[in-house]
DSSP file (Angstrom, degrees, kcal/mol; ACC not computed):
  #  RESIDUE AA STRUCTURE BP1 BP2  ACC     N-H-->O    O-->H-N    N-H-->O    O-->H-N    TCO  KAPPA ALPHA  PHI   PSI    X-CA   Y-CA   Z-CA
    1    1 A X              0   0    0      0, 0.0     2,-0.3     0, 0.0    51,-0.2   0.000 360.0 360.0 360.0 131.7   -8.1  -30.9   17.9
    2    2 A X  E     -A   51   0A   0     49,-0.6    49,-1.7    51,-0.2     2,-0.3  -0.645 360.0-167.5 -86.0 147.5   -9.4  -31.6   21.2
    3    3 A X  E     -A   50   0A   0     61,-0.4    61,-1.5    -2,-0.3     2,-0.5  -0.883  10.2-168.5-164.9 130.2   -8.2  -30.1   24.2
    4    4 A X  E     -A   49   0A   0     45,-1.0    45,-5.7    -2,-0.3     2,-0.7  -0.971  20.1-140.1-142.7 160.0   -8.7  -30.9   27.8
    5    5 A X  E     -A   48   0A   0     -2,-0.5     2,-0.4    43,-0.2    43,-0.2  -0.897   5.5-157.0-139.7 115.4   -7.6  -28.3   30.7
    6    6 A X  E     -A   47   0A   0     41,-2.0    41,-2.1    -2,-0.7     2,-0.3  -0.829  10.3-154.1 -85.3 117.3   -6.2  -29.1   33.8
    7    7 A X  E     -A   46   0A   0     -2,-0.4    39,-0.2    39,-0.2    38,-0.0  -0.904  13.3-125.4-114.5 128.3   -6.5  -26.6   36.7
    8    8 A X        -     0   0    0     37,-2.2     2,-0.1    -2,-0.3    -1,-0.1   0.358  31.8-101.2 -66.4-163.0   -4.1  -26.1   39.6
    9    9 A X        -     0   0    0      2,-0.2    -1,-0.1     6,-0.1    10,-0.1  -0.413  42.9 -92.6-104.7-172.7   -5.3  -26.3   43.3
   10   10 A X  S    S+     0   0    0     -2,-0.1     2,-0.3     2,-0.0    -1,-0.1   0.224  90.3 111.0 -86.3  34.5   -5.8  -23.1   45.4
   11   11 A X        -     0   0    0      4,-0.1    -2,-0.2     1,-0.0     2,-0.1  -0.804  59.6-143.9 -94.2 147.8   -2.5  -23.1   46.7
   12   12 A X    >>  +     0   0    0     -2,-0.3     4,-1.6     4,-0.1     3,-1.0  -0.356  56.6  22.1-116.4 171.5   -0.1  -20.3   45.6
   13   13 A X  H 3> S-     0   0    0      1,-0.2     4,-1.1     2,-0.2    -2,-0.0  -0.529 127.5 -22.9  77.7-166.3    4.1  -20.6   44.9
   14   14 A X  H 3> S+     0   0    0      2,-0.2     4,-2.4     1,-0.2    -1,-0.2   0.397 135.6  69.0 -20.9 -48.0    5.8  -23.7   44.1
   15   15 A X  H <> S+     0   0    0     -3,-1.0     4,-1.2     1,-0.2     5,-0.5   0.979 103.5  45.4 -45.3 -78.3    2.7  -25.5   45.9
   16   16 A X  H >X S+     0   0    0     -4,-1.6     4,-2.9     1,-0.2     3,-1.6   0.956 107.2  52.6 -23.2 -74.0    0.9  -24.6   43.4
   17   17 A X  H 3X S+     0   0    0     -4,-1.1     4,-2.3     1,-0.2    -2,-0.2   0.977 107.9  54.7 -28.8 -73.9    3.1  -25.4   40.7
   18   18 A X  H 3X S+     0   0    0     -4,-2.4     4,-1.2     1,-0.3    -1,-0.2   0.616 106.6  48.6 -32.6 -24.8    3.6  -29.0   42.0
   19   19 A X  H <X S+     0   0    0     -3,-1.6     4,-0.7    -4,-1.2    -1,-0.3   0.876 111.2  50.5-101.5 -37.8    0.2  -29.8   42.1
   20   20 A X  H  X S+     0   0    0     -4,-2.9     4,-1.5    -5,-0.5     5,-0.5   0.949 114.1  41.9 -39.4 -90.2   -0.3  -28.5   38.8
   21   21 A X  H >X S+     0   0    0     -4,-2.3     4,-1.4    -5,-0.3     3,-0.9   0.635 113.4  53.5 -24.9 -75.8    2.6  -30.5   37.2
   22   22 A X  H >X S+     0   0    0     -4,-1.2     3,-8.7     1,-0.3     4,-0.7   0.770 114.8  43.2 -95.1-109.3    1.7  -33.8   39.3
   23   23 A X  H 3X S+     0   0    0     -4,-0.7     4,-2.0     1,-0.4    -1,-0.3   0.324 108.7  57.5  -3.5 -63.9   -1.9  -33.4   37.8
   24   24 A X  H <X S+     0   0    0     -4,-1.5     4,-2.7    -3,-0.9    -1,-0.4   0.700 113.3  42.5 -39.2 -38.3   -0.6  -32.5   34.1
   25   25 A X  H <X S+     0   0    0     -3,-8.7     4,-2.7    -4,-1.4     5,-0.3   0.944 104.5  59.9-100.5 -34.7    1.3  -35.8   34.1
   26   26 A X  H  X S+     0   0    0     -4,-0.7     4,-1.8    -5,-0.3    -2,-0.2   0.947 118.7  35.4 -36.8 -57.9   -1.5  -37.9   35.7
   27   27 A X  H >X S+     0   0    0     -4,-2.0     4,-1.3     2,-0.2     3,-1.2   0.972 112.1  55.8 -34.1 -75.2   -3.5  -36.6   32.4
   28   28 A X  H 3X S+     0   0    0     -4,-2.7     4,-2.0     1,-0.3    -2,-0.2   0.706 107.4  51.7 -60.3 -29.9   -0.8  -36.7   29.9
   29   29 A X  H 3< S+     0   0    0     -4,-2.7     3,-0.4    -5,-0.3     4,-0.4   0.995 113.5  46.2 -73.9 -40.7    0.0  -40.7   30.8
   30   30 A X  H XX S+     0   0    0     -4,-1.8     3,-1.3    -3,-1.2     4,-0.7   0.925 110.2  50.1 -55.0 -44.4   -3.6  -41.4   30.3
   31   31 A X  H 3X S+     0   0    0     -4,-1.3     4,-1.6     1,-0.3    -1,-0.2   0.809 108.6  58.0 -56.5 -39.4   -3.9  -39.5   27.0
   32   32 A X  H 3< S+     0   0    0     -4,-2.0    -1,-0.3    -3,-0.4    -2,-0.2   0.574  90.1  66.8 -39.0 -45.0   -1.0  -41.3   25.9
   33   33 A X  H <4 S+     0   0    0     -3,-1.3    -1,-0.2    -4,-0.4    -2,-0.2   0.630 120.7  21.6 -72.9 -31.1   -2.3  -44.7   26.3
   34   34 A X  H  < S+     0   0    0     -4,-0.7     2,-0.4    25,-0.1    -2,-0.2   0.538 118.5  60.8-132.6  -0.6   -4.6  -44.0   23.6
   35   35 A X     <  -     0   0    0     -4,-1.6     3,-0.1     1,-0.2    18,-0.1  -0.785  63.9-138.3-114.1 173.4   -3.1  -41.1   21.7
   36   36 A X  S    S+     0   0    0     -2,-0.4     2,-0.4     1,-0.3    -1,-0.2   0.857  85.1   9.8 -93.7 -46.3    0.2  -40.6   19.7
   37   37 A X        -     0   0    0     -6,-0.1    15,-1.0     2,-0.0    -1,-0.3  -0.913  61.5-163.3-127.5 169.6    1.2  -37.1   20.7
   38   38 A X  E     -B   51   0A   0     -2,-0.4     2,-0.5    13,-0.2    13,-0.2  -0.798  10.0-148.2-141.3  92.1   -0.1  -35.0   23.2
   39   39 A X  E     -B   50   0A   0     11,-0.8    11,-3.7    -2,-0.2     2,-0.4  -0.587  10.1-156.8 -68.8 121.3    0.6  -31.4   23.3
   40   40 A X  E     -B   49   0A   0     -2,-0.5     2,-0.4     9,-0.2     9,-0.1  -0.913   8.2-175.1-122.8 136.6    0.9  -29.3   26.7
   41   41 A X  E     -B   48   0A   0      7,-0.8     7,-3.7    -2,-0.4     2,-0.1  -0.996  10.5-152.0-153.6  92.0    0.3  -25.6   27.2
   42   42 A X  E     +B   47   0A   0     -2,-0.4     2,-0.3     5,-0.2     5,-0.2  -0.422  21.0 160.5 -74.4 147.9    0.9  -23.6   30.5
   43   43 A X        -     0   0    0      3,-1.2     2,-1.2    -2,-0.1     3,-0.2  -0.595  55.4 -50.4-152.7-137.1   -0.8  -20.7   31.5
   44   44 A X  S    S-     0   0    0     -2,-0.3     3,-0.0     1,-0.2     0, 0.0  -0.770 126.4  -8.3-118.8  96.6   -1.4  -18.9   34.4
   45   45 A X  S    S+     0   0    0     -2,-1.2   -37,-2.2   -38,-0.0     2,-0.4   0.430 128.6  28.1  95.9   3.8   -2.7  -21.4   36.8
   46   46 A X  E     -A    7   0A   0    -39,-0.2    -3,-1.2    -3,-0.2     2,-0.3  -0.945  65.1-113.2 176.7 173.0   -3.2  -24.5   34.3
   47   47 A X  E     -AB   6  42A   0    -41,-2.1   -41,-2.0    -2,-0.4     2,-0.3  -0.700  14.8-131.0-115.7 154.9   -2.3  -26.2   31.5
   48   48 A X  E     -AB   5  41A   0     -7,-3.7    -7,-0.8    -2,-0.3     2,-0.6  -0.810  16.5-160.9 -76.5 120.4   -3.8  -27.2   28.0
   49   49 A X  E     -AB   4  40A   0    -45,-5.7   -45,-1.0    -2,-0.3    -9,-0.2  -0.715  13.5-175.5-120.6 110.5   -3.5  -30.7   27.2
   50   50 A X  E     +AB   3  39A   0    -11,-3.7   -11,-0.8    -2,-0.6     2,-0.4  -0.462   9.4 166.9 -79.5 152.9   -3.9  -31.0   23.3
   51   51 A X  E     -AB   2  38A   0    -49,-1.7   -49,-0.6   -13,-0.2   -13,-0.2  -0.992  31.6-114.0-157.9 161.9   -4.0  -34.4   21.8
   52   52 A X  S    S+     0   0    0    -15,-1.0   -16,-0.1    -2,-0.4   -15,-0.0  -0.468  75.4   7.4-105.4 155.2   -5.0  -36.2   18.1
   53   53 A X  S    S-     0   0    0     -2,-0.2     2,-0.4   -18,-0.1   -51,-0.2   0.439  88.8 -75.6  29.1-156.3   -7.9  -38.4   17.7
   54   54 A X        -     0   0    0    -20,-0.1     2,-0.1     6,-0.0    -1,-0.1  -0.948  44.7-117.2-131.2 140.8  -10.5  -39.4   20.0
   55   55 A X        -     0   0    0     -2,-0.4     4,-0.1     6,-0.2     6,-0.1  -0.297  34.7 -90.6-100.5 168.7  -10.1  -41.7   22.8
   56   56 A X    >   -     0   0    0      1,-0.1     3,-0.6     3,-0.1    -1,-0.1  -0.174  43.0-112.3 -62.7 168.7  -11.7  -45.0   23.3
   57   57 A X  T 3  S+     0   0    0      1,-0.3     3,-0.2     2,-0.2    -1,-0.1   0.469 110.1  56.0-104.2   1.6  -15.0  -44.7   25.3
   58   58 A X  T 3  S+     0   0    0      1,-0.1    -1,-0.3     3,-0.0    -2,-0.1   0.387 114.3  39.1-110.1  27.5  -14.0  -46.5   28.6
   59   59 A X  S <  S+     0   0    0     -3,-0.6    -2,-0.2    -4,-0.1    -3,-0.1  -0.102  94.8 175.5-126.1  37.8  -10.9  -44.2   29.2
   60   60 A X        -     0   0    0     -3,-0.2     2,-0.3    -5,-0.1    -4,-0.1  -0.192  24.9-160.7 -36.6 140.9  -13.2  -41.1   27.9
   61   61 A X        -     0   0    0     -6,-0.1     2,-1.5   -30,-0.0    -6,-0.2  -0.976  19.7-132.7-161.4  94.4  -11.5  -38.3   28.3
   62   62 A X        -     0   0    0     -2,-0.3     2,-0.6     1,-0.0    -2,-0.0  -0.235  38.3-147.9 -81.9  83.7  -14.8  -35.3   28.2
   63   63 A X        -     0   0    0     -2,-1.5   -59,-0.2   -61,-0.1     3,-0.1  -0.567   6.4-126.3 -79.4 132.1  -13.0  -32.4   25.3
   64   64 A X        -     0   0    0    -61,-1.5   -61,-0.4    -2,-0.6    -1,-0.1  -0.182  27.8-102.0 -65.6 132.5  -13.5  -29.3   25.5
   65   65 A X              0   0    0      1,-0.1    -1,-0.1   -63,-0.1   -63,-0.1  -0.435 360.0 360.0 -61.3 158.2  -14.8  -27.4   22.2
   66   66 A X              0   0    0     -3,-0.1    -1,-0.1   -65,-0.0    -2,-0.0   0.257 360.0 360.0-105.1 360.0  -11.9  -25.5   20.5
């Protein structure tokens, strides 16, 4: 399953959070477009974004190996 990882900015707190989230969703709508589900997986300073199949090659989306 392919996996792409979103990492927050160097801002700490809530700031932090935000930008994280914000980002996360930026992904997750693209991923969307061209998947059916998308799984997301916080950790300590970013998120996982897992998703089924592979996405078409001009909204490439670069996955990480698993």
């Amino acid at each position: 399953m392919p996996v792409v990882t979103v990492r927050a900015s160097s801002k700490s707190g809530p700031a932090q959070l935000d930008t994280l989230v914000r980002k996360v969703t930026q992904k997750t709508s693209g991923l969307l477009e061209e998947n059916d589900r998308v799984l997301v997986v916080y950790g300590n300073g970013q998120a996982s974004l897992y998703y089924e199949g592979a996405p078409s090659p001009a909204r490439a989306v670069t996955p990480r190996p698993a």
